[in-house]
Backbone as CSV, one residue per row, in Angstrom:
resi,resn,N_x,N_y,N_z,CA_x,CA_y,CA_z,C_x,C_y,C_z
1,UNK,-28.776,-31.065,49.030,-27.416,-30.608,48.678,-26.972,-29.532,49.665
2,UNK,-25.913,-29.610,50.139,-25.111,-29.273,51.150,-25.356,-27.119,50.158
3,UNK,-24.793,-26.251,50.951,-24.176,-24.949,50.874,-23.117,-25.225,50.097
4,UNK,-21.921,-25.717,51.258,-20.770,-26.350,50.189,-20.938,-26.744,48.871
5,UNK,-21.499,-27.833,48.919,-21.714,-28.282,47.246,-21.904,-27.750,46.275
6,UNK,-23.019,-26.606,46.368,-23.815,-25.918,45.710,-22.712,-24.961,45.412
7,UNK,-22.030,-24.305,46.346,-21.110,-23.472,45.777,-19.346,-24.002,44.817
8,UNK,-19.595,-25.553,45.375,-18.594,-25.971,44.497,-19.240,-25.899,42.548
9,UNK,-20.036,-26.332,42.979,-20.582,-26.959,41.395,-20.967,-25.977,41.044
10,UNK,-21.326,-24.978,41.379,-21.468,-23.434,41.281,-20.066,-22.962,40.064
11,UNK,-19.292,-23.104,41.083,-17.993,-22.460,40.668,-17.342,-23.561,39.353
12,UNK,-17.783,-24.644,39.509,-16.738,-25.898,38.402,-17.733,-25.079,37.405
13,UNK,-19.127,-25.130,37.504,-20.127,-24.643,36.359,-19.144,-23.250,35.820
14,UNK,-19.450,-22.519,36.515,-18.748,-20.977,35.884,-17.355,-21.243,35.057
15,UNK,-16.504,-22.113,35.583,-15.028,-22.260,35.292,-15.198,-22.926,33.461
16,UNK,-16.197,-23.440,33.443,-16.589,-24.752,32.791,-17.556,-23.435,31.645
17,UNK,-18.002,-22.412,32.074,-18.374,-21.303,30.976,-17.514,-20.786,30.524
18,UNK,-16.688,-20.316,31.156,-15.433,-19.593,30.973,-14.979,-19.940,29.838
19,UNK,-14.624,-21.367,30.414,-13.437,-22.035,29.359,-13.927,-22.208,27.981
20,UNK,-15.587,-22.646,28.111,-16.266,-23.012,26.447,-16.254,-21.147,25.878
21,UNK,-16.271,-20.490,26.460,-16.351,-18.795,25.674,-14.866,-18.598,25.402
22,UNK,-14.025,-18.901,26.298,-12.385,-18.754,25.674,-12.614,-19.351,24.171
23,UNK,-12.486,-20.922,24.240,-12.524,-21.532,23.023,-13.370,-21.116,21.986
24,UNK,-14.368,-20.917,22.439,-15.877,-20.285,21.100,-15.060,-19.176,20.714
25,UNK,-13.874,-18.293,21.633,-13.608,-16.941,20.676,-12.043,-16.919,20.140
26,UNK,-11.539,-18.148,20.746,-10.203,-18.597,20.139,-10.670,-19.207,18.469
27,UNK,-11.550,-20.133,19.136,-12.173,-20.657,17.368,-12.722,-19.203,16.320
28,UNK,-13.211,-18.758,16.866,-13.741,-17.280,15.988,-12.587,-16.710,15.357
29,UNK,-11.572,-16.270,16.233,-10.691,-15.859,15.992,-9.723,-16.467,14.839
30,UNK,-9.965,-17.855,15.005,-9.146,-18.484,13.741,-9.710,-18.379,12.709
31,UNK,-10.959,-19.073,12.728,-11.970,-18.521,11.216,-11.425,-17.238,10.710
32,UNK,-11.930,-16.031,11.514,-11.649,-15.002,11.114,-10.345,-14.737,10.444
33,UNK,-8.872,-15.266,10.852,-7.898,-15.102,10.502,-7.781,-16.029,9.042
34,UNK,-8.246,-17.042,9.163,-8.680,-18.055,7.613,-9.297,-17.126,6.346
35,UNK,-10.144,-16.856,6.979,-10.739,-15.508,6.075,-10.016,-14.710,5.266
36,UNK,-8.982,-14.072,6.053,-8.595,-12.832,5.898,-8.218,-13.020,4.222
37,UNK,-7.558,-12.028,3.525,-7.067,-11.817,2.459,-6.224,-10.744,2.043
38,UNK,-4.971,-10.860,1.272,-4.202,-9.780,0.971,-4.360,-9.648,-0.633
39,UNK,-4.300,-8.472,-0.719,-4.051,-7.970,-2.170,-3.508,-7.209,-2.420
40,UNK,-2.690,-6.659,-3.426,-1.661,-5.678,-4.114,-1.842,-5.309,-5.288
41,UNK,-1.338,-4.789,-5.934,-0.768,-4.338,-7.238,0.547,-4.189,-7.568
42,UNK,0.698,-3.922,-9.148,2.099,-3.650,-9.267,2.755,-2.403,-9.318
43,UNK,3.617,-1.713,-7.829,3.655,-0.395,-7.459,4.798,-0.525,-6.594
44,UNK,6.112,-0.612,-7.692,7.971,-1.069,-7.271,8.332,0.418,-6.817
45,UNK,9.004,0.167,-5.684,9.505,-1.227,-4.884,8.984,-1.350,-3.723
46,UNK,7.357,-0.618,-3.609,6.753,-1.615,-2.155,6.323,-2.938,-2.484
47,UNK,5.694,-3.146,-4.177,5.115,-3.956,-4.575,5.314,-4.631,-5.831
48,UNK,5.897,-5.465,-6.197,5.634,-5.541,-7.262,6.302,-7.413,-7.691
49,UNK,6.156,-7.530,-9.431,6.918,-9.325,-9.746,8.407,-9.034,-10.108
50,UNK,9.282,-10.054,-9.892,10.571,-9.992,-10.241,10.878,-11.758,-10.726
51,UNK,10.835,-12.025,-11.815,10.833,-13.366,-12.595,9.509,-14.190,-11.737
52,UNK,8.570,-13.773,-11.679,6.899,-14.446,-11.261,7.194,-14.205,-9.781
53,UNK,8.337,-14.000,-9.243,8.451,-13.754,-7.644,7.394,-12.441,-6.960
54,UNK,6.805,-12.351,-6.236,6.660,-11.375,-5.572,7.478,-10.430,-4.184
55,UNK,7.588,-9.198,-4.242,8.828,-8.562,-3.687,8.381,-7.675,-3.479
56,UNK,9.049,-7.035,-2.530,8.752,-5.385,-2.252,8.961,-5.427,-0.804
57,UNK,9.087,-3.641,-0.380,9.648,-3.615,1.130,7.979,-3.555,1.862
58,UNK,6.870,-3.220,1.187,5.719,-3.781,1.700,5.611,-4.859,1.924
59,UNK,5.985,-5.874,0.787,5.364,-7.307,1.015,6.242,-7.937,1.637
60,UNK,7.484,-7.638,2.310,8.402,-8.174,3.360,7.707,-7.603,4.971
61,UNK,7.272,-6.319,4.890,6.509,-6.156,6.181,5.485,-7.051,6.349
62,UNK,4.818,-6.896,5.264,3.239,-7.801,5.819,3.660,-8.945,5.716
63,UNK,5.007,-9.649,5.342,5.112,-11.072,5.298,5.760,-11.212,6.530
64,UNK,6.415,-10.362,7.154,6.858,-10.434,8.780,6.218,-10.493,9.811
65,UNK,5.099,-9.863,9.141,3.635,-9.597,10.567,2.326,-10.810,10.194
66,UNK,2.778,-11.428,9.236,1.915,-12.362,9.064,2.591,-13.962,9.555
67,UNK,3.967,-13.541,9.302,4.687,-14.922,10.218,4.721,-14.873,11.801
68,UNK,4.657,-13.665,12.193,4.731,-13.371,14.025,3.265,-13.902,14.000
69,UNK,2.264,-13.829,13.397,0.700,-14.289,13.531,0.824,-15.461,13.661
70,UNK,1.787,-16.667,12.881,1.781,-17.858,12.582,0.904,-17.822,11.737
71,UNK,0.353,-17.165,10.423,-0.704,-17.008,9.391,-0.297,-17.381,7.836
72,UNK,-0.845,-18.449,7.260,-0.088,-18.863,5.695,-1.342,-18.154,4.905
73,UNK,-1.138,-17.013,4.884,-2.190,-15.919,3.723,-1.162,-15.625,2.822
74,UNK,-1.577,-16.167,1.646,-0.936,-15.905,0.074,-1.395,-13.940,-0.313
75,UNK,-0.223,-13.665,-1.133,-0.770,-12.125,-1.303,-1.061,-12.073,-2.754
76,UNK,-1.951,-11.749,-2.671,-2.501,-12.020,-3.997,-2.375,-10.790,-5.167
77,UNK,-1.659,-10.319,-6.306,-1.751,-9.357,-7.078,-2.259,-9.663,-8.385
78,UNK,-2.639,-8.032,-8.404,-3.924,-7.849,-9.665,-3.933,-6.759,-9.963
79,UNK,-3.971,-6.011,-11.421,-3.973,-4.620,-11.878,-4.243,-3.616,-10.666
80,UNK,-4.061,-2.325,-10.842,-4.046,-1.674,-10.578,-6.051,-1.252,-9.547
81,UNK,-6.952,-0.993,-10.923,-7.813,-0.762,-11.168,-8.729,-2.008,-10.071
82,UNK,-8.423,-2.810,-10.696,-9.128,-4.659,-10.121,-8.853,-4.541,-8.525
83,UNK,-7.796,-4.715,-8.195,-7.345,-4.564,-7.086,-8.013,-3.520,-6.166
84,UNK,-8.159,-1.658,-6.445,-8.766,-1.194,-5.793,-10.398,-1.449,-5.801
85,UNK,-11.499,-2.057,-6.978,-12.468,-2.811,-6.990,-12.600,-3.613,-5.389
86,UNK,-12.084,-5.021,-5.560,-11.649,-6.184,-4.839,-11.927,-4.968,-3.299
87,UNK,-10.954,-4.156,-2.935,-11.027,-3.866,-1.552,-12.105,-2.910,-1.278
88,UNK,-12.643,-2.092,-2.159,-14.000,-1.171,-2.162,-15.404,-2.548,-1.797
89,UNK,-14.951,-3.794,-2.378,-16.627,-4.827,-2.271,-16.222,-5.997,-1.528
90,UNK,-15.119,-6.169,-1.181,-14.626,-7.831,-0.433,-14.548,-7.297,0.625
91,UNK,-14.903,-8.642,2.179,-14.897,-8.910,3.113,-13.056,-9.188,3.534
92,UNK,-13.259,-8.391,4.352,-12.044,-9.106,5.581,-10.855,-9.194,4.308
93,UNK,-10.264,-8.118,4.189,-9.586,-8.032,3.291,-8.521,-6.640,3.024
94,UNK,-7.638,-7.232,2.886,-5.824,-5.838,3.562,-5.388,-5.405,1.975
95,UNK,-5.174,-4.327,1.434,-4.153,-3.989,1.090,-3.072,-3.311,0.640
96,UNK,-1.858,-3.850,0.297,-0.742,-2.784,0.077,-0.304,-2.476,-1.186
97,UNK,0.072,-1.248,-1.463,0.044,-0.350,-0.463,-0.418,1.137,-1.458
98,UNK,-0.919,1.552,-0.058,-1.659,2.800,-0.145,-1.790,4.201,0.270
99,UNK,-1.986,4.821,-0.547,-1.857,6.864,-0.113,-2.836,6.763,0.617
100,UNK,-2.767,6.963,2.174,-4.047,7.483,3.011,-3.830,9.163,2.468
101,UNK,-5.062,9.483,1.743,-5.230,10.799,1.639,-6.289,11.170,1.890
102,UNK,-7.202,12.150,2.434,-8.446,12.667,2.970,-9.466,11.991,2.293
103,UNK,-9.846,12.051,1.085,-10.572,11.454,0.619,-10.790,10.051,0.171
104,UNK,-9.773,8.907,1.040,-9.797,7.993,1.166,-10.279,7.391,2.757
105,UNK,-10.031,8.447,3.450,-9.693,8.554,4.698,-11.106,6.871,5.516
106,UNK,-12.611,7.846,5.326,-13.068,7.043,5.607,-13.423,5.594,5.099
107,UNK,-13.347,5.598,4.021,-13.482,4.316,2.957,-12.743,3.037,3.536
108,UNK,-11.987,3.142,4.157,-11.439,1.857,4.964,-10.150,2.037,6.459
109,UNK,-10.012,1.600,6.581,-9.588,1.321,7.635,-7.802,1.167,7.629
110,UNK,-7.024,1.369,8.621,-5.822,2.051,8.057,-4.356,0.974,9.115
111,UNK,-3.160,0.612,8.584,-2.273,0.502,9.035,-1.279,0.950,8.851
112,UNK,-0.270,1.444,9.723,0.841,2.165,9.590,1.061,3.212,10.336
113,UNK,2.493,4.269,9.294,2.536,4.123,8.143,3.550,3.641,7.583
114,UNK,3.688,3.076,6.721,4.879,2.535,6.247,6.022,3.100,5.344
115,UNK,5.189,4.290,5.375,6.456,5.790,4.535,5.967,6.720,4.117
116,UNK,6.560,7.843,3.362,5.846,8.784,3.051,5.505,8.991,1.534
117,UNK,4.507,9.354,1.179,4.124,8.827,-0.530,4.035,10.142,-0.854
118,UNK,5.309,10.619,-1.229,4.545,12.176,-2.352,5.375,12.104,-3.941
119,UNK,4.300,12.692,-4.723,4.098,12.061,-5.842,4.786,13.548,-6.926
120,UNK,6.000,13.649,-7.801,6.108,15.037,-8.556,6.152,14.696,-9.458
121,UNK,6.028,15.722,-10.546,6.299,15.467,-11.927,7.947,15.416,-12.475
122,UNK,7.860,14.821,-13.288,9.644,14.107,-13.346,9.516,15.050,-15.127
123,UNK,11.322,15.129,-15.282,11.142,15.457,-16.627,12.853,14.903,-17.022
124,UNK,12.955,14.837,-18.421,14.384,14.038,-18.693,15.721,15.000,-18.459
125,UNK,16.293,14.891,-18.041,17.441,15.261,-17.507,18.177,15.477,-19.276
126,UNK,18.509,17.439,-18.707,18.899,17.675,-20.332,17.760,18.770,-20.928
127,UNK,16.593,18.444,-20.408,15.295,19.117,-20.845,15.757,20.692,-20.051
128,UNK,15.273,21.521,-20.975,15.683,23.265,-20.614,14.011,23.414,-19.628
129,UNK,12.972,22.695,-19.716,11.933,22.721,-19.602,11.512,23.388,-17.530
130,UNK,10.939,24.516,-17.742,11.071,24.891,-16.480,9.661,25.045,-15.565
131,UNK,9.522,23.972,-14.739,7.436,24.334,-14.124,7.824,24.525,-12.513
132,UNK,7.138,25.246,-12.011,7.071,25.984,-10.905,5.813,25.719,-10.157
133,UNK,4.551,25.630,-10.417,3.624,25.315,-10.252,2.134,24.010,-11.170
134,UNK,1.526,24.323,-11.024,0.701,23.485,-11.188,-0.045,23.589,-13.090
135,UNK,-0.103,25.194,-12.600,-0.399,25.956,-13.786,0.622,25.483,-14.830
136,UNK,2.030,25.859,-14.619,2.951,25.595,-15.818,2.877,24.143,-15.923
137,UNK,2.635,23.501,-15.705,2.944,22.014,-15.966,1.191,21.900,-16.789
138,UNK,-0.132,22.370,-16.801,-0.612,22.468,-17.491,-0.633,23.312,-18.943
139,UNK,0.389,23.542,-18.943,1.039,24.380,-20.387,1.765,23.269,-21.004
140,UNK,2.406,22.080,-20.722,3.723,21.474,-21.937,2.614,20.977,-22.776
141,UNK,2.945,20.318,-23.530,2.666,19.862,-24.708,2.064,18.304,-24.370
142,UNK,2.403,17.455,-23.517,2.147,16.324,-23.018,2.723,15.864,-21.830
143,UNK,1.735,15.331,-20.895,2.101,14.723,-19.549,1.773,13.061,-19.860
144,UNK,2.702,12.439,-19.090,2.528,10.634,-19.257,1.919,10.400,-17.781
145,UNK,1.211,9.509,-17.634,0.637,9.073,-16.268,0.267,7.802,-16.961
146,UNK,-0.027,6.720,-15.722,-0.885,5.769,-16.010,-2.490,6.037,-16.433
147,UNK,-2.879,4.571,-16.761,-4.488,4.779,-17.174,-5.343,5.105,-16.040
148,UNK,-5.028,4.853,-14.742,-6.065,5.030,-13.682,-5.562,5.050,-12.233
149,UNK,-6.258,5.042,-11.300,-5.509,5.610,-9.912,-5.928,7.038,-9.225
150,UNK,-5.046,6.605,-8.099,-4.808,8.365,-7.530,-4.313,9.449,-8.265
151,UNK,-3.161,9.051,-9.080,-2.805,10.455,-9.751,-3.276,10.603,-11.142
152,UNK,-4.248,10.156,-11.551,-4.912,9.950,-12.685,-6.113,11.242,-12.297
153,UNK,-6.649,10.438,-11.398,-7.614,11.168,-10.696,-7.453,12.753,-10.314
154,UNK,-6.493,12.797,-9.559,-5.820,13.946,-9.260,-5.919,14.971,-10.289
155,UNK,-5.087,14.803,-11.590,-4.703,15.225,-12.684,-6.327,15.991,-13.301
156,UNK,-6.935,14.675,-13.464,-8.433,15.051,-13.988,-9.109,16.029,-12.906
157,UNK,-9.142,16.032,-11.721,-10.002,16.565,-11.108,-9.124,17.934,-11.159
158,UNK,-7.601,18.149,-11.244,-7.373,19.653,-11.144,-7.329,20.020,-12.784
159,UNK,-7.828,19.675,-13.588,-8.037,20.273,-15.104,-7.021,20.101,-16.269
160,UNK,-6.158,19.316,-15.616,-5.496,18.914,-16.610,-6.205,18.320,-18.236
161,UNK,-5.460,18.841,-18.679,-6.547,18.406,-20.553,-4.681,17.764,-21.304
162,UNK,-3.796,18.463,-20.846,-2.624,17.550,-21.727,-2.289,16.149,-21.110
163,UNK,-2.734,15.308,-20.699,-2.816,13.661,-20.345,-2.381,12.866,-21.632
164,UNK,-0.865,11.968,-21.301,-1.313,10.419,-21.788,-0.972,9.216,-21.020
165,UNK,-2.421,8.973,-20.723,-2.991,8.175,-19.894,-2.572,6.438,-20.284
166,UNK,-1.914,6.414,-21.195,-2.395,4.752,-21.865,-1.101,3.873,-21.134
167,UNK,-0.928,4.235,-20.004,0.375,3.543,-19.534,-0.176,2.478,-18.410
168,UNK,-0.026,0.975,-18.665,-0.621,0.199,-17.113,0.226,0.627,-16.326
169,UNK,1.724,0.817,-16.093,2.277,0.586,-15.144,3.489,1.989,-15.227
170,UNK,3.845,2.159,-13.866,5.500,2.982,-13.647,6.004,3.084,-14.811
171,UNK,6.549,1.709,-15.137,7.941,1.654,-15.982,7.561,1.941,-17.659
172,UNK,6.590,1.736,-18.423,5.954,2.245,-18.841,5.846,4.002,-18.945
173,UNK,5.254,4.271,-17.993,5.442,5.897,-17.882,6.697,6.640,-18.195
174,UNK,7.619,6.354,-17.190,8.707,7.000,-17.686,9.879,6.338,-18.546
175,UNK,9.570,5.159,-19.330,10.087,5.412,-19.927,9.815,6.096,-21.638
176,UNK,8.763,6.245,-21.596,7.985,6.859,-22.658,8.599,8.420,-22.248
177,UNK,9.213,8.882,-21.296,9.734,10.280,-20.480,11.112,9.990,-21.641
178,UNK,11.822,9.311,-20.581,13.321,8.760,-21.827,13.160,9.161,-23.232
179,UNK,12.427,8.687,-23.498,12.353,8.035,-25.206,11.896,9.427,-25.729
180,UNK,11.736,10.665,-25.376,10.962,11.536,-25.675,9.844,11.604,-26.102
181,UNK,8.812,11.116,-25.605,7.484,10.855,-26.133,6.573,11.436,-25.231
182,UNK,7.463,12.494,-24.409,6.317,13.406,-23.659,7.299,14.177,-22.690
183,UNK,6.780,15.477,-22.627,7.405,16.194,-22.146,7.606,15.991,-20.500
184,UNK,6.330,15.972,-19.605,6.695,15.265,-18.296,5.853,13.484,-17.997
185,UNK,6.263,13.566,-16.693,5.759,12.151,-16.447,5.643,12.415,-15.160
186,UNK,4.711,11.462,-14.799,4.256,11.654,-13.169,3.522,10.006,-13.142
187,UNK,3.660,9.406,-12.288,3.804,8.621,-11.567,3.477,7.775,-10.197
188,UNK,5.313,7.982,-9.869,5.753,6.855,-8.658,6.453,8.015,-7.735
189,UNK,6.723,7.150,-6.536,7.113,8.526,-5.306,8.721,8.303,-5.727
190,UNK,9.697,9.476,-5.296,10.659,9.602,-5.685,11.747,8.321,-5.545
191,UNK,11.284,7.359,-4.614,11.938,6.298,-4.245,11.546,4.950,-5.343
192,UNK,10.190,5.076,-5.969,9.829,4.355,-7.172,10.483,4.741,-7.993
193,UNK,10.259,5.604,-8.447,11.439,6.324,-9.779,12.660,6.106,-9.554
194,UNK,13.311,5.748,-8.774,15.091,5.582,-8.619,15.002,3.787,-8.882
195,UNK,13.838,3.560,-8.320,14.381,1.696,-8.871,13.881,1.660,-10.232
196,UNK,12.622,2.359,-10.952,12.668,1.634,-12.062,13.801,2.342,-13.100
197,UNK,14.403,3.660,-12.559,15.148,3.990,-13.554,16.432,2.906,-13.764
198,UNK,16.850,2.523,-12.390,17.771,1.353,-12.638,17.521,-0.161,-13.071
199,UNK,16.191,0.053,-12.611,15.615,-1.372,-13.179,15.650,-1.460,-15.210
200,UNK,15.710,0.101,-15.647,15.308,-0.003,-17.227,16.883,0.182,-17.998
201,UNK,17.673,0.576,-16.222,19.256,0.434,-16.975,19.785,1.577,-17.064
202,UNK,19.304,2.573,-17.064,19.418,4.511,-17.379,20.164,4.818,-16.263
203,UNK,21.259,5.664,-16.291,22.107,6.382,-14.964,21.060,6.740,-13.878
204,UNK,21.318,7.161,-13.105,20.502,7.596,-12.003,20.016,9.044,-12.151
205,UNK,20.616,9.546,-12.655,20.325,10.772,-13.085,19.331,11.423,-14.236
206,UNK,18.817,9.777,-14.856,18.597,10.279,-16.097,17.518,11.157,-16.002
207,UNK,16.663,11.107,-14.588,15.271,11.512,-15.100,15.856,12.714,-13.754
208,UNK,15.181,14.159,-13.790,15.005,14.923,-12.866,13.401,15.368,-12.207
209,UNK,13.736,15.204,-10.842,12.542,15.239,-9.910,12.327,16.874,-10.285
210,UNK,11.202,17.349,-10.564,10.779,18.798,-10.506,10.195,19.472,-9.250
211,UNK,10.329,20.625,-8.794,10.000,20.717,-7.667,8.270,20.749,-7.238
212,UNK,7.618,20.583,-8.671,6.250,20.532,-7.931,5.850,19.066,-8.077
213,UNK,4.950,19.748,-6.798,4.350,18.074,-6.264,2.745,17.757,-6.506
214,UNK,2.283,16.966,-6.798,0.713,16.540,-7.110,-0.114,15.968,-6.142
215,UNK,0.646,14.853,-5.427,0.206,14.472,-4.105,1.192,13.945,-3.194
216,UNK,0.922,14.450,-1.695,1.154,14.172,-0.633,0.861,13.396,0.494
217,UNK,1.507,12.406,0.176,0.375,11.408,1.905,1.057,10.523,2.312
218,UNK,0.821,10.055,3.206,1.258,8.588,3.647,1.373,7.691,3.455
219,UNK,2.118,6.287,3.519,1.904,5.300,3.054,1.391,4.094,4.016
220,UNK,0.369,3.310,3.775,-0.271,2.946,4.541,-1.055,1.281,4.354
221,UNK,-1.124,0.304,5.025,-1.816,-0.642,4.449,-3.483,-0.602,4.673
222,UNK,-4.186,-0.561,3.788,-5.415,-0.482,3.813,-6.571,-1.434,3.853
223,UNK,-7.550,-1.551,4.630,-8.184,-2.538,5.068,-9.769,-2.109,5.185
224,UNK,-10.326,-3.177,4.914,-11.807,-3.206,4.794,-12.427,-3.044,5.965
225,UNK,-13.481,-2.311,5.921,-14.216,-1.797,7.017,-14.646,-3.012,8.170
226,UNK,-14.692,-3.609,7.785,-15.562,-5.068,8.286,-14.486,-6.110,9.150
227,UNK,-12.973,-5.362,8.959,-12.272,-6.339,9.919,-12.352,-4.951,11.541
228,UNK,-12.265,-6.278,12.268,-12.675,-5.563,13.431,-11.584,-4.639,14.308
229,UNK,-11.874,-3.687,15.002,-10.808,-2.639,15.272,-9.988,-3.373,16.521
230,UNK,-9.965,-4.228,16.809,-9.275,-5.274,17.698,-8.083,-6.050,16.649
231,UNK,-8.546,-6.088,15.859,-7.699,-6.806,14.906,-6.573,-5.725,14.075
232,UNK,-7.450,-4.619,14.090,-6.422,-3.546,13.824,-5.330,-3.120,14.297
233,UNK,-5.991,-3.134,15.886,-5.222,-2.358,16.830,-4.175,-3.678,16.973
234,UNK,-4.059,-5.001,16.470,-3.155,-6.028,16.901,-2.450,-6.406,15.578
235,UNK,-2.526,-5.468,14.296,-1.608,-5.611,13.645,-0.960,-4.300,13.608
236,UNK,-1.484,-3.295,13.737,-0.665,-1.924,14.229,0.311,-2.137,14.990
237,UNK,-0.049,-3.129,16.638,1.086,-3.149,17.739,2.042,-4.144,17.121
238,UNK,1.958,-4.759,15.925,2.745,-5.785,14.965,4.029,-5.134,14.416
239,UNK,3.367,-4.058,13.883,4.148,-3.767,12.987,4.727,-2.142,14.176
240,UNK,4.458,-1.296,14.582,5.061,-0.513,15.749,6.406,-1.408,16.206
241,UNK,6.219,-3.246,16.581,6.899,-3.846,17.199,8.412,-3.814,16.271
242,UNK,7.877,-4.322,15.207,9.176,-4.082,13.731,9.751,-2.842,13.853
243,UNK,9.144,-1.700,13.937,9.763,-0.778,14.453,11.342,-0.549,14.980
244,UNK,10.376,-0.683,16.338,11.029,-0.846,17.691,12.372,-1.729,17.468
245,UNK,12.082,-2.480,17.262,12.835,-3.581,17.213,14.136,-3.433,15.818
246,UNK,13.966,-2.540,15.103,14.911,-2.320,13.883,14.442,-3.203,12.709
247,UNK,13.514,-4.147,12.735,13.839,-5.124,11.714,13.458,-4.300,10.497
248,UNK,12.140,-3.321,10.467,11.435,-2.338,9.646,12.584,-1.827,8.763
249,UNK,13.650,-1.199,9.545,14.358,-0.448,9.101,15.646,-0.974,8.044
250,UNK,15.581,-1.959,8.361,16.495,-3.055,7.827,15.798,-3.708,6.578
251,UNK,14.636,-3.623,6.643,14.030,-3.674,5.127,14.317,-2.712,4.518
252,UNK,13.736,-1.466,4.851,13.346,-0.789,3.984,14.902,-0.145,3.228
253,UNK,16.228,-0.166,3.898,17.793,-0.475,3.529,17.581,-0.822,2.457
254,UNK,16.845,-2.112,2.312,17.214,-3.182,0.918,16.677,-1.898,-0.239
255,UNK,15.832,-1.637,-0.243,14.748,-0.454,-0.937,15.737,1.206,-1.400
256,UNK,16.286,1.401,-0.821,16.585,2.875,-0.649,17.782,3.150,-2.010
């Protein structure tokens, strides 16, 4: 065999590796994307059902960045509780949406952000009732929260003892606020509380935001350790792109 030769078939060989490692990681890459999985809860108006529909200005982002993928991933919702389960023990698995707060920080893996999540205690509009801090709001007579979560948690870990906890959801919470069946309520970020108050029919006014706050953070889609930081970094430049581009902003309109 010629020099020549050797370096042809040389080179068809290499071209001919190339191409089977493209494909071996184009195919990977699809598996991997087959894999994937979304999950939610019900947490209006990033998330939530509207007559069995699913809606929210979350689930219009991730349904925008999952069509630029060319990706048919169903989003799957489930309590509150179940849902954060599911993403603490499942593989290759997103979801929305979530308070990146310090002590979530390392537990998974992060996109965004998709807004800002701070969380106050609400009280009924009309109420003489006056809290300033953290302390006075552990003085009323009864606080409404859901059964479990971040601000459940919150609540318990700063000493709260006046809790009623027995609420699955938002709307639930305050309207047990309405109805007088508790002096405050805490919750949803100030932009949750304006849809379900209209969602339950009540002026806009009915409920007043108090000036203290319980938690502060970001809003963020959250993801399992195990999807790879390549995949991160290419739904981050996804959604940056929505951005850029206005479409982001034009959702979140529908929301406001």
């Amino acid at each position: 065999m010629s020099h020549h030769q050797f370096s042809v078939e040389r080179r068809t060989a290499l071209l001919g590796l190339v191409y089977l490692i493209g494909n071996i990681s184009s195919d990977s890459l699809r598996a991997d994307e087959r894999k994937l999985r979304v999950i939610t809860e019900e947490w209006a108006p990033y998330n939530f059902t509207e007559n069995g529909v699913l809606k929210g200005f979350s689930v219009e982002v991730l349904q925008n960045i999952l069509e630029n993928f060319n990706l048919k991933v169903p989003i799957e919702i489930y309590p509150s509780m179940r849902v954060r389960s599911l993403l603490s023990n499942a593989t290759e698995t997103m979801m929305i949406t979530m308070l990146r707060t310090p002590e979530r920080e390392q537990r998974y893996k992060w996109i965004g952000p998709l807004g800002d999540g701070e969380i106050y205690f609400y009280k009924k509009s009309g109420n003489t009732l006056e809290i300033s801090n953290l302390s006075d709001a552990k003085n009323v007579k009864l606080i409404g929260c859901r059964h479990g979560g971040l601000v459940l948690d919150s609540l318990t870990s700063a000493g709260f003892m006046n809790l009623d906890p027995t609420s699955t959801d938002g709307e639930s919470v305050y309207r047990k606020l309405l109805l007088d069946r508790c002096d405050l309520a805490i919750s949803d970020t100030p932009l949750g509380v304006r849809y379900l108050v209209k969602k339950m029919n009540y002026p806009p006014h009915a409920l007043v935001q108090t000036s203290v706050k319980l938690v502060g953070a970001p809003l963020y889609i959250a993801c399992s350790t195990d999807i790879s930081d390549i995949e991160i970094a290419r739904w981050q430049k996804a959604l940056d792109g929505m951005k850029a581009s206005g479409l982001f902003a034009e959702i979140q309109k529908k929301y406001h």
